[in-house]
Structures are given as C-alpha cells and as structure tokens.
C-alpha positions as CSV (number, residue, x, y, z in Angstrom):
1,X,0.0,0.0,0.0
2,X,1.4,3.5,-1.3
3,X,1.1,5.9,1.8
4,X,0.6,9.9,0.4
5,X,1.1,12.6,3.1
6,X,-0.5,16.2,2.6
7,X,0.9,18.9,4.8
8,X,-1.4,22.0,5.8
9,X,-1.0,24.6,8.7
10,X,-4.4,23.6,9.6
11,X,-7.9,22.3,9.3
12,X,-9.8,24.7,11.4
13,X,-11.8,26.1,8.6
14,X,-14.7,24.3,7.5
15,X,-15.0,26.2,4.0
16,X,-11.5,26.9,3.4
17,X,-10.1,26.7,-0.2
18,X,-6.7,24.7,1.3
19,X,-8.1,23.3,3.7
20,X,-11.1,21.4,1.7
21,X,-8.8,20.2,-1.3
22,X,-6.8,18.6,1.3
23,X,-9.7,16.7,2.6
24,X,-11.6,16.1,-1.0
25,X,-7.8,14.4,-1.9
26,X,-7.3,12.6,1.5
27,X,-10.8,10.9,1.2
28,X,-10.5,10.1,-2.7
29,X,-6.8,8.6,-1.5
30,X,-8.0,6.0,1.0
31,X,-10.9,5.1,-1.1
32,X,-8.5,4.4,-3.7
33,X,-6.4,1.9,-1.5
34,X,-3.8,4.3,-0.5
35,X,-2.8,4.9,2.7
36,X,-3.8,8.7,3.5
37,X,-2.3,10.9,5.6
38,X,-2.5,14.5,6.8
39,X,-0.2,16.8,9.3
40,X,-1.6,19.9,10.6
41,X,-1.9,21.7,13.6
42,X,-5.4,20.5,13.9
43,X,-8.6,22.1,14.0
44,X,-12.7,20.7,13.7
45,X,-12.0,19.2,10.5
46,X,-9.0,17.2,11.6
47,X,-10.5,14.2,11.9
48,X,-13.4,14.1,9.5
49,X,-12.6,11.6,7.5
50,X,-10.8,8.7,10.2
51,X,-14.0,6.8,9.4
52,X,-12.7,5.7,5.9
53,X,-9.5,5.5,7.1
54,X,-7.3,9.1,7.0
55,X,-4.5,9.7,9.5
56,X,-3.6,12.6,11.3
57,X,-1.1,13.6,12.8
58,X,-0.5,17.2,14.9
59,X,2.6,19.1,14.6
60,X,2.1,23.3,15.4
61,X,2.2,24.6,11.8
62,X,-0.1,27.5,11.8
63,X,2.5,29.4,14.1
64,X,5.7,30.9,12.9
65,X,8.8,31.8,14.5
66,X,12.1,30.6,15.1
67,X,11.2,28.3,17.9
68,X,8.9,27.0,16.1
69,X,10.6,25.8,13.1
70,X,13.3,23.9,15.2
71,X,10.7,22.5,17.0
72,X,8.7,21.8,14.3
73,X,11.7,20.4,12.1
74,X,12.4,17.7,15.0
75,X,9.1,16.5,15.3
76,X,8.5,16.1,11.9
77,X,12.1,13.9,11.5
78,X,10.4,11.4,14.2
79,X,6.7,11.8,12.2
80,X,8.2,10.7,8.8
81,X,10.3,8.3,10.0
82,X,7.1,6.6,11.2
83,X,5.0,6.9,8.3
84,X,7.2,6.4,5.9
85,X,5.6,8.5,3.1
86,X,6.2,7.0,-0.8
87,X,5.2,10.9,-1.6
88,X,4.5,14.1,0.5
89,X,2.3,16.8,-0.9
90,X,2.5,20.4,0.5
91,X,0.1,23.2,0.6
92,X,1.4,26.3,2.1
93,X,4.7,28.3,2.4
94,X,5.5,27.6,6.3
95,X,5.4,23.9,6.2
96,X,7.2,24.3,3.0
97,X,9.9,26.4,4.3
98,X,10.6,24.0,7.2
99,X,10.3,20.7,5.9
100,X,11.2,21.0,2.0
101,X,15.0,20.2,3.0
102,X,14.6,17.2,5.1
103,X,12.3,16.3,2.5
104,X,14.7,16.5,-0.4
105,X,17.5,15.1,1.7
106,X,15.2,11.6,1.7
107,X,14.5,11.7,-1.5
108,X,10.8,11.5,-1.2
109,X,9.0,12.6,-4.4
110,X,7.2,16.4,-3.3
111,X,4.5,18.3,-4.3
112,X,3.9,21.9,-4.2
113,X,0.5,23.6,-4.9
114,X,0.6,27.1,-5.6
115,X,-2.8,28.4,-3.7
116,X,-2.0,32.3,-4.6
117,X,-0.8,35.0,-5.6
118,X,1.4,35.5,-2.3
119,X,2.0,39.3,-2.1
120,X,5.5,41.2,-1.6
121,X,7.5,39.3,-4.9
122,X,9.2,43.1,-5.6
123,X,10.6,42.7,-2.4
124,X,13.8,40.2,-2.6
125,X,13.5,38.5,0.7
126,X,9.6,38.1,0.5
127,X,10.0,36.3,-3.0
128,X,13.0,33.6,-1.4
129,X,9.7,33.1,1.0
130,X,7.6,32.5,-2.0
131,X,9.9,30.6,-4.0
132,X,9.3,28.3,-1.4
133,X,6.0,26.8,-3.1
134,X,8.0,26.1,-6.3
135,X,10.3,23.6,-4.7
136,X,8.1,20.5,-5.2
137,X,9.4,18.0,-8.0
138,X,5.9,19.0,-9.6
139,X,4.1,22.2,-8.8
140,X,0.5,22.3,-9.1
141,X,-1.5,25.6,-10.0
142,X,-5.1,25.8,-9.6
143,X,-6.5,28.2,-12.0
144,X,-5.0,29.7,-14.9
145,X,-4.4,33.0,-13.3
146,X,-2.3,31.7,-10.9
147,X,-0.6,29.6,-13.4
148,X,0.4,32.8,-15.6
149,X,1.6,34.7,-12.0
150,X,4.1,31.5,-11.5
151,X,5.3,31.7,-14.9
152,X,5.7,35.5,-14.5
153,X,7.6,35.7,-11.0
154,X,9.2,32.3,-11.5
155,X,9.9,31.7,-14.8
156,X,12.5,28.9,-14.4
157,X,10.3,26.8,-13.0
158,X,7.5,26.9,-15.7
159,X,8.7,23.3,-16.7
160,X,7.4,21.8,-13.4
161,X,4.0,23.3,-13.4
162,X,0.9,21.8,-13.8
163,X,-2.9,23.5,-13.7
164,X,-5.4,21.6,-12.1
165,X,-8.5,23.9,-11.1
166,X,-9.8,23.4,-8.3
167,X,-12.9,21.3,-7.8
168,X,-16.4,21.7,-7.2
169,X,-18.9,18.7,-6.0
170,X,-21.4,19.2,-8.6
171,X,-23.7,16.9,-6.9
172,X,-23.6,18.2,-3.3
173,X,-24.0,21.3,-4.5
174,X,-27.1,20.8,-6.3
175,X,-30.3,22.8,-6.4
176,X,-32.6,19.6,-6.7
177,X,-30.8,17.9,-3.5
178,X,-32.0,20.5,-1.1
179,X,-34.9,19.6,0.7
180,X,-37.6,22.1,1.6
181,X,-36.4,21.2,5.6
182,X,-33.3,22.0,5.2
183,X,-33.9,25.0,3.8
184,X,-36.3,26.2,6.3
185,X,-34.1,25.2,9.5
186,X,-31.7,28.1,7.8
187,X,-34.7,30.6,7.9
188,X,-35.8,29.8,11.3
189,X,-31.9,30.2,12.6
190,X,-31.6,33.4,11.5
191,X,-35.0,34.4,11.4
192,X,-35.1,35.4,7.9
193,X,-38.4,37.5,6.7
194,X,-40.5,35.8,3.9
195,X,-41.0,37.4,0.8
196,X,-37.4,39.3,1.3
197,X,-34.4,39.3,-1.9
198,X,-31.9,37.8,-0.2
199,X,-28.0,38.6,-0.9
200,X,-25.7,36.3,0.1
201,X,-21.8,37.0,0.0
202,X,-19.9,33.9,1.6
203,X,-16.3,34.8,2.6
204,X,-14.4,34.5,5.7
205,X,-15.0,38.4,6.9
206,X,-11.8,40.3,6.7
207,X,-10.9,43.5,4.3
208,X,-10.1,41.7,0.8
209,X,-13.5,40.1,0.6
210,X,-15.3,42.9,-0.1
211,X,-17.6,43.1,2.7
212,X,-17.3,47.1,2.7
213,X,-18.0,47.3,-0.6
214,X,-21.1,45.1,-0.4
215,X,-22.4,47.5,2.8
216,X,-22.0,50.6,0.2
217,X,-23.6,49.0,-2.6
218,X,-26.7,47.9,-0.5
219,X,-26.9,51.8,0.8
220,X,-27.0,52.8,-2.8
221,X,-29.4,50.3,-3.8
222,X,-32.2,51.1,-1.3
223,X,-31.7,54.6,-1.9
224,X,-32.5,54.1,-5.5
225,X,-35.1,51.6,-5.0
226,X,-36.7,52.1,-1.4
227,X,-39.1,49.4,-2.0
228,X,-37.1,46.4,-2.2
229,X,-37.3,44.2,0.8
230,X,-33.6,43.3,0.4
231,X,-31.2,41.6,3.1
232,X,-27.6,41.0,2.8
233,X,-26.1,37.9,4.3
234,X,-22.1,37.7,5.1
235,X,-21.2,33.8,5.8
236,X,-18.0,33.0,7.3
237,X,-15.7,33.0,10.4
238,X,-14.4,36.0,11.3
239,X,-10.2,37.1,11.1
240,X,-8.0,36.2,14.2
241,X,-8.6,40.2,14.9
242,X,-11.9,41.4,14.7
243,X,-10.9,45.2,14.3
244,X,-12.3,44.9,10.7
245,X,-15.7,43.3,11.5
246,X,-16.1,46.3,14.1
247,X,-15.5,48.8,11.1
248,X,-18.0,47.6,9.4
249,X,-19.9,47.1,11.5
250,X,-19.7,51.0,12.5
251,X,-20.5,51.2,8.6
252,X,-24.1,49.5,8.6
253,X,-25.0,51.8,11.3
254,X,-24.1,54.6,9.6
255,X,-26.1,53.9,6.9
256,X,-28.8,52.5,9.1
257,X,-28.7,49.1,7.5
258,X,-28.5,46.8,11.1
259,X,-31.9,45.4,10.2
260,X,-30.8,44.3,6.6
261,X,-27.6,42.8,7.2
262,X,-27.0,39.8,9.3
263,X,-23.2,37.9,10.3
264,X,-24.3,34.4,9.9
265,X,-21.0,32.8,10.6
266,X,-19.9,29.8,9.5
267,X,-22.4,27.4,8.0
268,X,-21.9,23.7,7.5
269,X,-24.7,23.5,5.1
270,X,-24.2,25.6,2.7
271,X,-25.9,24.1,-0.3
272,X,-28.8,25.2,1.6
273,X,-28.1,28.6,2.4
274,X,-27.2,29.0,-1.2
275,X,-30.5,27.6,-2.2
276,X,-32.1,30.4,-0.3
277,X,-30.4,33.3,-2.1
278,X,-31.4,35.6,-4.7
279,X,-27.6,36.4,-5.8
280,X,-24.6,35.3,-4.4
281,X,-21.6,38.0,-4.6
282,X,-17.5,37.5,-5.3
283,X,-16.7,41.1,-4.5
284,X,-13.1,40.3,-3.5
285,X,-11.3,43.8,-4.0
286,X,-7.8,41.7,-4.8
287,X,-8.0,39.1,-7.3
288,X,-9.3,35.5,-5.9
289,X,-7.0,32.8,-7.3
290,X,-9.4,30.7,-7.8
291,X,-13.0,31.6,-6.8
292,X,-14.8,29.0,-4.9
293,X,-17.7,30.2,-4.1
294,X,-18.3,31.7,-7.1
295,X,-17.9,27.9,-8.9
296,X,-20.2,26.4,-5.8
297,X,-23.1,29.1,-6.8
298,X,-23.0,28.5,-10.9
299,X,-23.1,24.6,-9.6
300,X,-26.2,25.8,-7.8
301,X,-27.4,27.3,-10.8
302,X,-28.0,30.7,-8.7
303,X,-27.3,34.2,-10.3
304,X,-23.6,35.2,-9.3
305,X,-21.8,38.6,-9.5
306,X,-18.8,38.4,-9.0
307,X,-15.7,41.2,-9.1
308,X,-13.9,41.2,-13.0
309,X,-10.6,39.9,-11.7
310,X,-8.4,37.1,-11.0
311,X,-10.0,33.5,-10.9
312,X,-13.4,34.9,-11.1
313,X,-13.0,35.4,-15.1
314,X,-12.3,31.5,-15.6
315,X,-15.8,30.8,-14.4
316,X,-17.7,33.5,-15.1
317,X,-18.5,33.9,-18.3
318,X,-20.4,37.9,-18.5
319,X,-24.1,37.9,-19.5
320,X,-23.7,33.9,-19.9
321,X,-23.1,32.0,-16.6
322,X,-22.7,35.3,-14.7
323,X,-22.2,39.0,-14.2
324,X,-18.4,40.7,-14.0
325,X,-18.1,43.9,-12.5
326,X,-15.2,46.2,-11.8
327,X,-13.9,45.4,-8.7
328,X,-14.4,47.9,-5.4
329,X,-17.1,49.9,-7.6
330,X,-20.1,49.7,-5.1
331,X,-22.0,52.0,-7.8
332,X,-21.8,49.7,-10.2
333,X,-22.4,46.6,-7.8
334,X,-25.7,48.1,-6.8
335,X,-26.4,49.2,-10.3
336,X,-26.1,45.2,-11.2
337,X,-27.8,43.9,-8.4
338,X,-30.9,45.9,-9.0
339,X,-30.5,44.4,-12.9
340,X,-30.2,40.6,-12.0
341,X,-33.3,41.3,-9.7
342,X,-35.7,42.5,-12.1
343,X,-34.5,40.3,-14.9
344,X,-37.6,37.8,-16.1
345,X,-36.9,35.0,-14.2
346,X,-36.7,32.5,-17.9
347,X,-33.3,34.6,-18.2
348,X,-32.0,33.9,-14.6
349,X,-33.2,30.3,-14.9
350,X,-31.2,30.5,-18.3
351,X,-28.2,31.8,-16.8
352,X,-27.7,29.4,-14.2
353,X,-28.6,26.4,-16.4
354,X,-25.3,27.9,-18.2
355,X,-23.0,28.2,-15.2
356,X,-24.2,25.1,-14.0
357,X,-23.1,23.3,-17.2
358,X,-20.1,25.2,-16.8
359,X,-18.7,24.5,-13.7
360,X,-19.4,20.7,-14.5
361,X,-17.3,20.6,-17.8
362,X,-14.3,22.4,-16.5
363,X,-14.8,22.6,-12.4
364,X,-15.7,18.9,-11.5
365,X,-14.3,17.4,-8.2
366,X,-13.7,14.4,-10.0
367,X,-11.8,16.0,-12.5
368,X,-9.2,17.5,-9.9
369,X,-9.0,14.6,-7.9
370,X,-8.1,12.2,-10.9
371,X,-5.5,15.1,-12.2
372,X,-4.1,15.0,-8.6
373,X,-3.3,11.6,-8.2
374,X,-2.0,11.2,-11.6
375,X,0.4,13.5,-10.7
376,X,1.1,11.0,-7.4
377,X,1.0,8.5,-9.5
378,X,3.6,9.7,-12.1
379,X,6.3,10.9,-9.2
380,X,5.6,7.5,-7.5
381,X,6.7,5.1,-10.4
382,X,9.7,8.0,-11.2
383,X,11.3,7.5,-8.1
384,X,10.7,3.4,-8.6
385,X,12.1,3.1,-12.1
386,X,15.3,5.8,-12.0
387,X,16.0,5.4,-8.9
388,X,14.4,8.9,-7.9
C-alpha cells in the first residue's frame, strides 16, 4: 500500500479553499487503496474523514517563529520516519519552508500547490519566502491566473508546473438535492423575513473580501429603490482580529442598515443557504485565485456577481453563466444587483442552467481529484524506475 502525506498549517476552517482540497484528496486517496495521511496543527475538520481510514497527525504549523521551526523540524524527522511516506504533498509556504530540505534530503517525491498570488514578490527577501511553493518535483496551480503569475515571478520553474482547477462537487452542491427542511431550518436560525431578496456573500470576513464594498452597494441600492425588501447575508468565520468586523460594523449603522444585514458565521450546510439566495456576490477587491464560491453558486445554478478579476473570469463567463463587475465599484455593484433582480426570471433560470453546465465541464471534483493523483501516480513510479 502506497502511503501519500498532505501537509497543511491547519484544518480549522470548515470552507477553506486549502483546507477542503486537502480533505476532497485525503478521502478520494483511502478510497482508492492508499494509505492517506495529513499533518496539521489540527482544528474541527482534523478528523473528519478517520472513518474511511485518513491519519492525522499534529505538529504546530499554523504558528511561525524561530522556535517554532526547530521544534517543528524535530518533530516532523520522528513523524516521517514513522510513516514512511512514498510521496509528500505540500500546501502552504510555512510547512514548506521548514520541511522541504529534510524532504529533499530523503529523496521523497514532493509536491507543491501554488494556492496564490502571495503578495510582496518586488521585495527580494519576501519572493525567497515564496519561492518556497516552487520547490516541489511538480508544482500544481489551480486556475490559470495563478498559473500565468508562476510563470511570470518564476519563470525557471514553468517546466514543473501543472494546472489543475480546483474542484467543485457538482452533486452536493445541487439545487434539486435541497430539501424544503433544510432549507427552512436556515430561515428559522436566523429568522429570515418571507417574501425578502436575499444577498448572500460567503467569505471569511476580513478586508479583501469585499464586505465594505457590499455595505455601500446595498446603501446605494435602497436609496434608488426604497421598495425592495432586500437583506444582505455575510457567511464565514471571522479574522483572528476582529478590528475589521467592528469597522463595518460602524459602517451599517451609519447607513442605518442593522436590520438588513446579518453575520451568519460559518455554515456547514451551505448548499442550503445558497439555495435560499437571490444572488450570491464574489466582491473580492484583490483578485481570488481561484474563486470557490463563485464555482459552488454556478453549480447551484444561482445568479452570481462576481468582481472582473483574478480567478473569477475563468468561471464566469459575463451575460452567460454570470455577471463581472469592476472590482471595489459599489456603484456599479448596486447598479447590477438591481438588474439581475428585475431580470424575467426564464433569463435567470437561463443563466444558471449555463453556469451550472459550466462549472461541470471544466470545475468537476472528480476532475481534480483524478489530475491529482495522476500527478502521485507519475512521481511514484519516477522514483521506482530511476531510482528517484
């Protein structure tokens, strides 16, 4: 049995980009026959897959530092002299930085995946941090526009990289697989109105995401049409410091919005709470690199805006599975929210019967999970036939 280790500061987040890939690849492994393993610091996700048969093991990776690393280094030495990995696959730039040596020094085939666009590559010492993520024997990139950003900063690399989008599981998230119960327990949590547009922007609430921007563009849009019964839903944990929630927070009451915007936080279920929404917004004022949730709403068939940059323009295609707007323009956001509302509803339903059709031709889970272990695969029988 071929044992695959994935390395990942943690698994706290329940809708994390990094966090679910690991876990969509560390189930599909041990279902596969391989022996699947994960190292983390841990977190509610940590174990959610020990039932088919995924290992975990806690080392303290989300936390930096000097101490740390040494620490970290030595426990990891005694970690992967017990599992014995045939290939290790790393997903971040700390665990990179302090394990790719002992890693190359046991010539165990390694894989890098390139999750962003990792700010600060003008500045020499930041980019030695990045390079960090372009040490694996194959690099994977998951969308095109991070793919061209490797190519650009790193171009001596470009050999090793392989795209693989990330995945969506068209049939969890899918419109017809919500029950009417489900969908009600949501309302009844949060005590939604009936008969209310609701705007739901899923994103893990901290400055980037657009959450300010969404604010404005709902004070515009009841300004211009005081007679929509319109709410605005932010999902997601909030950031380690909550200085930026209270600024916005600040912001709704200025505008006198308390009563039309509600802080969910995370939600486990969130085919439902997509189910329930009118639109679904990407307002990300820096460019996603990939653009999850904007991939789970087409897969929902639901209308999604989403800002015109970065992943986003992979799976959006304007006026056909979706609406692009210039990024941190709450104008124009309210301007195309009030459009997508008052569309006929054939056009909507035409829309997402697009996206949906999209998202399953080039976004499939299955897709990036078979690309993934290929890749596994490939190193795997590298290192068994030269010697590797």
């Amino acid at each position: 049995m071929k044992t695959v280790l994935q390395i990942l500061p943690s698994l706290e987040k329940i809708n994390g980009g990094v966090e679910r890939g690991a876990l969509d690849i560390a189930k599909e492994l041990a279902e596969r026959g391989y022996r699947s393993v994960l190292i983390s610091a841990g977190g509610e996700m940590a174990e959610r897959y020990k039932y088919k048969g995924v290992s975990h093991f806690k080392i303290n990776i989300d936390q930096k530092g000097i101490l740390n690393f040494f620490y970290s280094r030595r426990k990891f030495r005694k970690l992967i002299d017990e599992i014995k990995p045939d290939l290790i696959h790393i997903r971040s730039r700390w665990p990179a930085f302090c394990f790719s040596s002992e890693i190359k020094k046991r010539k165990i085939p390694y894989v890098t995946t390139y999750h962003g666009t990792y700010s600060g590559n003008e500045n020499f010492i930041k980019k030695k941090y990045n390079k960090v993520m372009t040490y694996g024997d194959t690099v994977i990139t998951i969308s095109k526009f991070i793919d061209d950003h490797v190519r650009h900063h790193f171009p001596e690399i470009k050999n090793k990289l392989v795209q693989i989008n990330r995945g969506i599981d068209y049939k969890y998230f899918d419109l017809d697989s919500v029950s009417q119960k489900r969908k009600e327990g949501i309302l009844n949590k949060f005590t939604i109105p009936e008969k209310c547009h609701i705007i739901l922007l899923p994103g893990r609430i901290t400055s980037w995401k657009g959450h300010r921007v969404a604010v404005e563009a709902l004070n515009i849009l009841l300004k211009k049409e005081q007679k929509l019964n319109t709410i605005l839903i932010f999902v997601g944990s909030e950031h380690k410091k909550n200085s930026f929630k209270d600024l916005i927070k600040k912001k709704i009451n200025k505008y006198d919005l308390s009563s039309r915007v509600i802080f969910s936080g995370n939600i486990s279920d969130m085919p439902a709470i997509y189910s329930l929404a009118d639109i679904i917004l990407s307002t990300s004022i820096e460019p996603e690199a990939f653009g999850r949730v904007s991939a789970e709403a087409c897969s929902m068939t639901k209308p999604v805006i989403a800002s015109n940059h970065g992943g986003s323009r992979e799976i959006i295609e304007n006026n056909v599975s979706g609406w692009l707007v210039d990024p941190d323009n709450p104008e124009l956001l309210a301007d195309k929210i009030i459009h997508v509302l008052n569309l006929p509803q054939e056009k909507k339903d035409l829309i997402g019967k697009n996206a949906r059709k999209r998202t399953i031709e080039k976004f499939s889970l299955n897709q990036m999970l078979d690309k993934t272990i290929k890749v596994y695969e490939e190193l795997i029988e590298a290192k068994k036939n030269f010697n590797y």
